[in-house]
N, C-alpha and C positions, 0 to 999 in steps of 0.2 A: 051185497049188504055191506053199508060201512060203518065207521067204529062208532057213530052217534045213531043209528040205527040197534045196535047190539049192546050198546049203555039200556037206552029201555025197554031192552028185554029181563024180564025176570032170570034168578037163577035156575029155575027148572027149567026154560023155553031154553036157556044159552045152554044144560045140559041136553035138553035136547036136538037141538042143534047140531051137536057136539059128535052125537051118535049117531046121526043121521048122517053128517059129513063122511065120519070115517067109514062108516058102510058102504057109502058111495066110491070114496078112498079106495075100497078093496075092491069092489067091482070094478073098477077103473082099471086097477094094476093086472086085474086078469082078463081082462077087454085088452089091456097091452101087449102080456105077454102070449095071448093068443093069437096076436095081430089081426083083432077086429076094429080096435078102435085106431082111427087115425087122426084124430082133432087132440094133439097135444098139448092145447093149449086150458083145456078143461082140468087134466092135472094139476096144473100151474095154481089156476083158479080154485080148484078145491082147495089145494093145500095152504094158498093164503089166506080162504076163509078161515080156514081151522086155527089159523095163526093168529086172525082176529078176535076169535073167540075166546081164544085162550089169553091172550095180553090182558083183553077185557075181566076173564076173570081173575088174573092173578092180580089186575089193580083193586079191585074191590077186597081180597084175603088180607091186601099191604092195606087198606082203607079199614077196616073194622079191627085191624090189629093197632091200628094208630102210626105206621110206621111212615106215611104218606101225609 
């Protein structure tokens, strides 16, 4: 998903999102530490989603504050 995909999405869909990610975040990390998973690149991947999601909403808080 990229950053003009996750503009339109509403704010409840990008909190959704949001907790979906990190859920999968923590199953991830214990697929790691159990040594089941081995496609490390899926981490990677999560964690820049969650990255985009979050950039995304922090411009909209600086957007309705007027600070942007």
């Amino acid at each position: 998903m990229n950053a003009h995909e996750i503009r339109a999405l509403s704010h409840q869909e990008i909190q959704a999102k949001l907790s979906e990610l990190y859920r999968k975040k923590a199953a991830l990390v214990l697929l790691k530490k159990t040594g089941q998973e081995k496609n490390t690149a899926v981490f990677n991947a999560v964690r820049r989603a969650i990255a985009r999601l979050l950039t995304v909403q922090k411009e909209r808080q600086l957007t309705e504050k007027g600070s942007v």
